[in-house]
C-alpha positions as CSV (number, residue, x, y, z in Angstrom):
1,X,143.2,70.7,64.5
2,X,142.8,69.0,68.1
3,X,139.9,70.7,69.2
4,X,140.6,69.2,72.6
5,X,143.5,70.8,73.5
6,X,143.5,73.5,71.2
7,X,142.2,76.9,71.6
8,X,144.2,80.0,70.6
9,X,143.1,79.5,66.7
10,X,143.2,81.8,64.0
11,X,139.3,81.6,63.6
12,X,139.1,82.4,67.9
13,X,141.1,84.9,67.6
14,X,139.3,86.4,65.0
15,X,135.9,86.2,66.4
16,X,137.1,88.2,69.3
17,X,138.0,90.8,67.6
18,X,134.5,90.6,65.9
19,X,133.3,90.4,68.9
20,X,135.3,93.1,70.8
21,X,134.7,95.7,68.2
22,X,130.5,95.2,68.5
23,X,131.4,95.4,72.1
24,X,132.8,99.3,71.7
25,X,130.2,100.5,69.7
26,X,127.2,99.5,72.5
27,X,129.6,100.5,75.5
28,X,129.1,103.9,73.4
29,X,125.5,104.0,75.0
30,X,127.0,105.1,78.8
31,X,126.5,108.7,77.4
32,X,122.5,107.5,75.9
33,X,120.9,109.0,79.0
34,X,122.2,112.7,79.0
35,X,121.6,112.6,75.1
36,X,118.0,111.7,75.7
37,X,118.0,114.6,78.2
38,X,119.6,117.2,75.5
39,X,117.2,116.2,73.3
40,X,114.1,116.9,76.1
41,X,112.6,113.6,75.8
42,X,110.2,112.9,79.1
43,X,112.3,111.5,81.5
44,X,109.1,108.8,81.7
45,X,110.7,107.4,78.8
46,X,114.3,106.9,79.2
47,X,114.0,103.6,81.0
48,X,112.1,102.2,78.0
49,X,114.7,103.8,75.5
50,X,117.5,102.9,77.4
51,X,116.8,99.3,76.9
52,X,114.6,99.5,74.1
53,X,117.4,97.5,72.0
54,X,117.7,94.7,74.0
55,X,113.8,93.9,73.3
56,X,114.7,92.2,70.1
57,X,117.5,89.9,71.9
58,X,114.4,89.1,74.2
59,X,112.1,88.2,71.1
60,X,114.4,87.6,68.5
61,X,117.6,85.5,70.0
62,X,115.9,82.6,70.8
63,X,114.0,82.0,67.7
64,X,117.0,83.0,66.1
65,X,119.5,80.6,67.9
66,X,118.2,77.6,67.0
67,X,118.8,77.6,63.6
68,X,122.4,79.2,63.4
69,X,125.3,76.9,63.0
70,X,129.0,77.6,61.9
71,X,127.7,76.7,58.2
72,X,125.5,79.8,57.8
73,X,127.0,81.9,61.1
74,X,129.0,84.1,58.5
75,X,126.1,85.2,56.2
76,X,124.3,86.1,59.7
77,X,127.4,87.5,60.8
78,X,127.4,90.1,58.1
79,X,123.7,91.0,58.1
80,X,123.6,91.7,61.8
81,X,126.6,94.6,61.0
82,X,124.8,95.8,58.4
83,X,122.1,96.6,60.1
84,X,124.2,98.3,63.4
85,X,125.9,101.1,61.0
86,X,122.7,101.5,59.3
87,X,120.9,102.3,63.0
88,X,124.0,104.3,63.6
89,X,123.4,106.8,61.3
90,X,119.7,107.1,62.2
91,X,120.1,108.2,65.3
92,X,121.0,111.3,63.6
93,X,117.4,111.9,62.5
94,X,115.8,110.3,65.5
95,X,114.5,113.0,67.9
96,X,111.3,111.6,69.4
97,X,110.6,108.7,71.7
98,X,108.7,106.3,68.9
99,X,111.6,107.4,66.3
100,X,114.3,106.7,68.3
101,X,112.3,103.4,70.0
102,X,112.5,102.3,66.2
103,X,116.2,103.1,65.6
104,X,117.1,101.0,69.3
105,X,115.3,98.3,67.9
106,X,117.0,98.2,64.6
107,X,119.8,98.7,66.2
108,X,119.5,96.1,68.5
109,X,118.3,93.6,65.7
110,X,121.5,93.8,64.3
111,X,123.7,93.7,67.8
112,X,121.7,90.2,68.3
113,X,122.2,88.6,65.1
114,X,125.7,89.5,64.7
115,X,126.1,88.1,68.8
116,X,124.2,84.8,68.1
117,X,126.0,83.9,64.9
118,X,129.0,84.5,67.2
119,X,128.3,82.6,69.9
120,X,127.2,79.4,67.1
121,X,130.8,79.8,66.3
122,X,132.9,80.1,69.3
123,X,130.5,77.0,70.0
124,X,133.0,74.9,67.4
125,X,135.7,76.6,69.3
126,X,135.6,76.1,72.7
127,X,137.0,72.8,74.2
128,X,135.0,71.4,76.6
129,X,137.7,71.3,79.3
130,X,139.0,74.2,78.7
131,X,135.2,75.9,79.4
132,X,136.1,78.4,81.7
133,X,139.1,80.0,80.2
134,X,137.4,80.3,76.8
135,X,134.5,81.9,78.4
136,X,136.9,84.2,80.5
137,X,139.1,85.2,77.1
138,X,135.7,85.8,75.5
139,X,134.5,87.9,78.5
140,X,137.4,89.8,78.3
141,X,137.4,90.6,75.2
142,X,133.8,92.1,75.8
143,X,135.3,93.9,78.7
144,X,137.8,95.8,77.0
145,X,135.7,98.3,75.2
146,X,133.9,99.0,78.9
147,X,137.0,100.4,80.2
148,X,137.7,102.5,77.6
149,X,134.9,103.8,75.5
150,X,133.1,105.5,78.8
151,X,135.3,107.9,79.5
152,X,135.9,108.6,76.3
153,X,132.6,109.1,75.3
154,X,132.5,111.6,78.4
155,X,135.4,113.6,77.0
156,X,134.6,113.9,73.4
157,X,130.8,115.1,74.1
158,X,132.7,117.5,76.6
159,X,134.4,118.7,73.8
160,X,131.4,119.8,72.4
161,X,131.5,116.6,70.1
162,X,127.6,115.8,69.8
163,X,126.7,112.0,70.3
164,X,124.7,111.8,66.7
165,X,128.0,112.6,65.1
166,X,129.7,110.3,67.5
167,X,127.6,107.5,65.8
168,X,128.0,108.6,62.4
169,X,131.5,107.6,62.7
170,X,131.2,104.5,64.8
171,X,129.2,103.5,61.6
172,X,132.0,103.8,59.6
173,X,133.6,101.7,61.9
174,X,131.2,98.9,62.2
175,X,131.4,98.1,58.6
176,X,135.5,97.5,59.1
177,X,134.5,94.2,60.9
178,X,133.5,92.3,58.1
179,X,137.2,91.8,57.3
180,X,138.3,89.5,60.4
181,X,134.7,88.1,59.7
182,X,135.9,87.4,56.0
183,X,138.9,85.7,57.4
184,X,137.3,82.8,59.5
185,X,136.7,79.6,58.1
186,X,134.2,77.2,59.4
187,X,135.7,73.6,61.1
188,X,134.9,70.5,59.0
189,X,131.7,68.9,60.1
190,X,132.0,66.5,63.2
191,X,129.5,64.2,64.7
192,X,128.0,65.5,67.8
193,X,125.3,68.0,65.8
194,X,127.2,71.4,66.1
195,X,126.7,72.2,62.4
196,X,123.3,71.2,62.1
197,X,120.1,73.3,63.3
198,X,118.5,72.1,66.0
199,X,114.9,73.8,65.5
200,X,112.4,75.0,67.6
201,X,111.6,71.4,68.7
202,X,115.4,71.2,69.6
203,X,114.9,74.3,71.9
204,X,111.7,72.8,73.3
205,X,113.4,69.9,74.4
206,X,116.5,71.3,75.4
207,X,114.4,73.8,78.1
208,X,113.1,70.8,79.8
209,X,116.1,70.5,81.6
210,X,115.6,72.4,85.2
211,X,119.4,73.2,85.5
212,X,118.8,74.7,82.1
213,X,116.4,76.4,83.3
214,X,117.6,77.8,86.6
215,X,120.9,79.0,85.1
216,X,119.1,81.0,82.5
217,X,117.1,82.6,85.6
218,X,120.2,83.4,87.3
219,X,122.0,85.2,84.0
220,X,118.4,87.4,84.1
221,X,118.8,88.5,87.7
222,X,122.7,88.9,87.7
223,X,122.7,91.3,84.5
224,X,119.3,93.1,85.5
225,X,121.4,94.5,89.0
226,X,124.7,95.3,86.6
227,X,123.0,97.4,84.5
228,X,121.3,99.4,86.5
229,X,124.7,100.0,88.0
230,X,125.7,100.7,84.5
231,X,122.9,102.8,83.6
232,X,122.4,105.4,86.5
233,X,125.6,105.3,88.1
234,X,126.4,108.5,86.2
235,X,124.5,111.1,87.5
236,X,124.1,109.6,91.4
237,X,128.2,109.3,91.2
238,X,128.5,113.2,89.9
239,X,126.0,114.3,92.7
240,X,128.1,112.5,95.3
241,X,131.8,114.5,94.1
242,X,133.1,111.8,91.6
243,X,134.2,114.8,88.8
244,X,134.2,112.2,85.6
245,X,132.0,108.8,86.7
246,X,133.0,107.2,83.6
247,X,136.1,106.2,85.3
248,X,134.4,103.7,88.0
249,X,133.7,101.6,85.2
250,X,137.4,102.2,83.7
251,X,138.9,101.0,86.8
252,X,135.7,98.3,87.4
253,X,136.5,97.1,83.7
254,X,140.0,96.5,84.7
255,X,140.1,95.3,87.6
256,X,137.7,92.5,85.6
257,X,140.0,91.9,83.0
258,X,143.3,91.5,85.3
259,X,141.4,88.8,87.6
260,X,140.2,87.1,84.0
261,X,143.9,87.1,82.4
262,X,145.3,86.4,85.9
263,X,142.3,83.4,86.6
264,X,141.0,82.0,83.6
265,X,143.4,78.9,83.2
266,X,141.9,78.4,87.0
267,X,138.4,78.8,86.5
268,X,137.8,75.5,85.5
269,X,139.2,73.7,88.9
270,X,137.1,76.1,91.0
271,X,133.1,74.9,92.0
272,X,131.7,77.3,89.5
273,X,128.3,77.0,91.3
274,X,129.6,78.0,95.0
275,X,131.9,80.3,93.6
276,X,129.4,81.9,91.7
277,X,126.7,82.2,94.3
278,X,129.7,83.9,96.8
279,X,130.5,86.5,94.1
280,X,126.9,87.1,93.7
281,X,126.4,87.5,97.8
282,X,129.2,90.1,98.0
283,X,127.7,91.9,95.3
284,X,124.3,92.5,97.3
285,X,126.3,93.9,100.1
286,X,128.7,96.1,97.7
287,X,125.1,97.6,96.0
288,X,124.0,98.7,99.4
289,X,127.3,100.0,100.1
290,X,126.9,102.5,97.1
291,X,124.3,104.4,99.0
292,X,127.3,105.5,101.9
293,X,129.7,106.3,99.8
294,X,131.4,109.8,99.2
295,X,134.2,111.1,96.8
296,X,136.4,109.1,94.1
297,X,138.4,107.4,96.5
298,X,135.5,105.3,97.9
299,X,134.1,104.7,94.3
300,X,136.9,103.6,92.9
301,X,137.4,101.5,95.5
302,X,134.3,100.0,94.9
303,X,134.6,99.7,91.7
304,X,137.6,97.4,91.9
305,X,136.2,95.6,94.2
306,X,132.8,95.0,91.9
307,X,135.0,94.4,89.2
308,X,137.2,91.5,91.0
309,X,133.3,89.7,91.6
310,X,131.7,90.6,88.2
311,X,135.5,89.5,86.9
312,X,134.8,86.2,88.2
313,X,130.7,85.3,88.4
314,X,130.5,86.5,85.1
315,X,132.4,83.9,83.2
316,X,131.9,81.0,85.9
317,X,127.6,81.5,85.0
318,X,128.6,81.3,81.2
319,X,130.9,78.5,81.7
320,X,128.2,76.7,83.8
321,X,125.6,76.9,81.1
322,X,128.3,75.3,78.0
323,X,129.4,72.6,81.0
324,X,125.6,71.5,81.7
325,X,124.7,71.7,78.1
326,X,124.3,68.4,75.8
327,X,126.9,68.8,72.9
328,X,124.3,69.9,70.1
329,X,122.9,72.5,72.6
330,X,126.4,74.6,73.6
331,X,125.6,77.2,70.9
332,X,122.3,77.6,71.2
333,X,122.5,77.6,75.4
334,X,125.3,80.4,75.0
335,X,122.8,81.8,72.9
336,X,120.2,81.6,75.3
337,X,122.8,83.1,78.2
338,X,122.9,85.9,76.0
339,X,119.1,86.4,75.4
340,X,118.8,86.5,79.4
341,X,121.6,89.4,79.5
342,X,119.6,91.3,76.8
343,X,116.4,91.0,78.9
344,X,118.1,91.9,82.0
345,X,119.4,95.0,79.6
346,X,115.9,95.9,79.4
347,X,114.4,95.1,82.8
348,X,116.5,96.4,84.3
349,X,116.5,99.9,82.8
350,X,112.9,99.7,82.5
351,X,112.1,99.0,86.6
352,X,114.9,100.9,87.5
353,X,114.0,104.1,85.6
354,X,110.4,103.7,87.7
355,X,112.0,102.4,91.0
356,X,114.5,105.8,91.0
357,X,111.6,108.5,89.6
358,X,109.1,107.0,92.8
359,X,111.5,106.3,95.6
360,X,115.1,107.7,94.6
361,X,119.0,106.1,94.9
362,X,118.5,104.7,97.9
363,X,115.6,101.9,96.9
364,X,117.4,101.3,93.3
365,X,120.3,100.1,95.1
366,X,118.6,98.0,97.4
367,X,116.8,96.6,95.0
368,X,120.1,95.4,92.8
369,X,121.2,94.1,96.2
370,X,118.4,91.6,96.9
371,X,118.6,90.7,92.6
372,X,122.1,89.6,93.7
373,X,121.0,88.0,96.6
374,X,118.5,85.9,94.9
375,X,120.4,84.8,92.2
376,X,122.9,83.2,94.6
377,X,119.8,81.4,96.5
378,X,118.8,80.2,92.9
379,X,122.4,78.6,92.5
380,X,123.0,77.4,96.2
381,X,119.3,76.1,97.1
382,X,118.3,73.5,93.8
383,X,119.0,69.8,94.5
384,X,119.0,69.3,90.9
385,X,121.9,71.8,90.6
386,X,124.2,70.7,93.2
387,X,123.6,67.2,91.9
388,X,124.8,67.5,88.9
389,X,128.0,70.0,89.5
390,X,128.8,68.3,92.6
């Protein structure tokens, strides 16, 4: 295989459907909050459960990462599923804040070993001029399940489905990925490191690097403001006449996955770092412009229009972190990128839960604004940055 021209391969394609199927079960969590508030839990405590899962990407991922290579990926692979349908059917029995703490940790143990031995993986996969279209198919594969499983979700527990037995099932459905996994074979070994383990010494060294660095601080930021979009759109977007707000994200999903089919062969001959730092700039403005809007024709407006800039900075931040990365650091940098979207996961919940119980809508959405608006000074402002992407 020509891994420098080649990228539609068996074993991509079947990662991404690995990939997209984890993807559904955690887009399953846009209904977590009204569940916690069936089950009476203290409202105190949803932030903290609503991200409580992503804690173990924090801890866990970059320990993790830096011993996962396309040798031992599939063993990983299969583990980290194991463990999601497992957690799946505990949240049947989970009806207090320390059980079901436990049950998003487990749960989340197995989303981030399953998402690290993937991204060690597509590492092999990706060629490096062809960066930002493999990180925009990957994205929109991830996508997918965010513009469907919402409002979904929203119909079935209308239908007096509950949400336990919602996950019961979705067990039963995790287990059904270890047959694409079974299917992809690992390249022969090559000579730039990708199939050996880099170590903790490895990730030392490799976080010495300041654009390193500042990208990783940017993916924190970034994902910290979209969830908390994500999170509490629901209830502010029902209390503002938008009958089913599931379907912001169905039409924010897809207006991200027509820019990524439609853009993805272009996103490498953009400047990924002004480009990225624009999208992130309109963003600020579009949070604040939440606050004044009224009815499902100015949301779903809106959520095109966030869509079209999460479409585009999403992939372009990725694609930065592979292009600045030293060969036998890709996977574990993507790795990395992935650790700062599960902390932003859980920042983000956690402030936000505090931010909205103290001041309301109207300071949460502010406060995603000026996330945005730092991340872009983080990209823009760094001479070590612009020096080497110039």
């Amino acid at each position: 295989m020509d891994r420098g021209t080649s990228l539609y391969t068996r074993e991509f394609i079947l990662l991404n459907v690995v990939l997209g199927s984890a993807a559904a079960v955690m887009a399953l969590f846009f209904q977590f909050h009204q569940y916690l508030l069936s089950l009476g839990i203290d409202p105190r405590w949803h932030g903290f459960l609503l991200g409580a899962d992503s804690i173990t990407g924090i801890v866990l991922q970059p320990l993790l990462s830096p011993y996962l290579h396309r040798e031992n990926a599939k063993k990983a692979s299969a583990a980290g599923i194991s463990a999601m349908a497992v957690a799946l059917v505990l949240y049947n029995f989970a009806m207090t804040p320390a059980s079901i703490a436990c049950v998003r940790v487990l749960h989340g143990t197995g989303f981030v070993v399953l998402m690290a031995a993937i991204m060690a993986f597509f590492a092999s996969y990706i060629p490096p001029e062809r960066s930002g279209e493999s990180i925009g198919i990957i994205s929109i594969t991830r996508l997918i399940p965010y513009a469907l499983i919402p409002p979904a979700v929203v119909y079935l527990v209308g239908r007096s489905y509950g949400f336990a037995s919602i996950c019961t099932v979705a067990a039963g459905v995790v287990l059904l990925f270890l047959i694409p996994l079974a299917f992809v074979r690992p390249i022969p070994e090559d000579p730039d490191g990708r199939g050996k383990s880099t170590g903790l010494k490895g990730l030392a060294e490799d976080l010495k690097s300041g654009p390193v660095r500042i990208l990783l601080a940017v993916n924190i930021v970034f994902y910290s403001a979209y969830t908390l979009l994500f999170f509490f759109f629901k209830d502010f977007g029902a209390a503002r006449g938008m009958g089913n707000p599931g379907f912001f994200f169905t039409v924010a999903m897809i207006a991200m996955i027509v820019v990524r089919l439609a853009g993805s062969r272009y996103f490498d001959r953009m400047n990924k770092v002004r480009t990225s730092a624009l999208a992130m700039g309109i963003l600020a403005v579009c949070h604040v412009a939440v606050l004044f809007s009224r009815g499902p024709v100015a949301f779903l407006f809106l959520a095109a229009v966030f869509g079209i800039l999460w479409g585009v900075g999403i992939p372009l931040l990725f694609a930065l972190v592979f292009d600045i990365s030293e060969p036998r650091f890709r996977g574990l940098n993507m790795n990395l990128s992935m650790v700062m979207m599960q902390a932003g996961f859980f920042v983000g919940p956690v402030v936000g839960g505090l931010i909205l119980a103290r001041w309301g809508y109207g300071t949460l959405f502010i406060f995603c604004g000026a996330l945005n608006v730092g991340g872009a000074a983080m990209l823009v402002l760094p001479r070590s940055l612009r020096a080497v992407f110039r």
